[in-house]
C-alpha positions in Angstrom: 40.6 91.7 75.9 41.0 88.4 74.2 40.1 89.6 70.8 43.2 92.9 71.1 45.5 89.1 72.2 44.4 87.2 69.2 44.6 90.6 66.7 48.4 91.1 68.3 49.1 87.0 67.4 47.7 87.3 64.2 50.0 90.7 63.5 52.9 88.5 64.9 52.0 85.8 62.8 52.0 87.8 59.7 55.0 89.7 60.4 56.9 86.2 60.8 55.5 85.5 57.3 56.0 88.0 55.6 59.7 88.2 57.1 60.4 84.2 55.8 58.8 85.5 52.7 61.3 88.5 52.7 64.2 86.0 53.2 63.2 83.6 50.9 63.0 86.3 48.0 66.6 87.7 48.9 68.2 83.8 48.8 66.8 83.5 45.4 68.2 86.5 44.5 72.0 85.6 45.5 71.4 81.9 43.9 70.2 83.4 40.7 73.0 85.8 40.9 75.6 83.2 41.5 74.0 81.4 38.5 74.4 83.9 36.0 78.1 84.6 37.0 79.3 81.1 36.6 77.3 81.3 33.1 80.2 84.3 32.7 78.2 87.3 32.8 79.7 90.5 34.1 78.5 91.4 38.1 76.5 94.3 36.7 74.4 92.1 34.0 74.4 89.3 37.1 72.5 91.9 39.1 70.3 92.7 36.5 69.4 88.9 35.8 69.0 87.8 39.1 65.4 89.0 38.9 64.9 86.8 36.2 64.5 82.8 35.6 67.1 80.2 35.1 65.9 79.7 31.9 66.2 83.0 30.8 69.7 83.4 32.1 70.3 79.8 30.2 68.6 81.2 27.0 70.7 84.8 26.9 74.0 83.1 27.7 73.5 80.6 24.7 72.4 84.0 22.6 75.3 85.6 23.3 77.8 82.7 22.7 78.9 82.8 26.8 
């Protein structure tokens, strides 16, 4: 019986994890997002570079003269 409790924590434990994880992902996202609009890209290029670094948003911005 006590090793079905601890297998349910550790499920529980993971699922908080991996939840935090999830969330964490998603602000980066919007942050990233944000970033690249202020740097004057379109909502639709935004999108596309929030999955990419600071840096690279910096570095296409100065390539295209925004």
């Amino acid at each position: 019986m006590t090793d079905i409790v601890k297998l349910e924590r550790q499920l529980k434990a993971g699922r908080r994890s991996q939840e935090k994880a999830y969330q964490n992902r998603k602000a980066k996202l919007r942050e990233n997002y944000r970033y690249a609009r202020e740097k004057g890209f379109c909502a639709t290029d935004a999108q596309l570079l929030s999955f990419h670094t600071r840096e690279d948003i910096d570095k296409l911005a100065e390539f295209q003269g925004l």
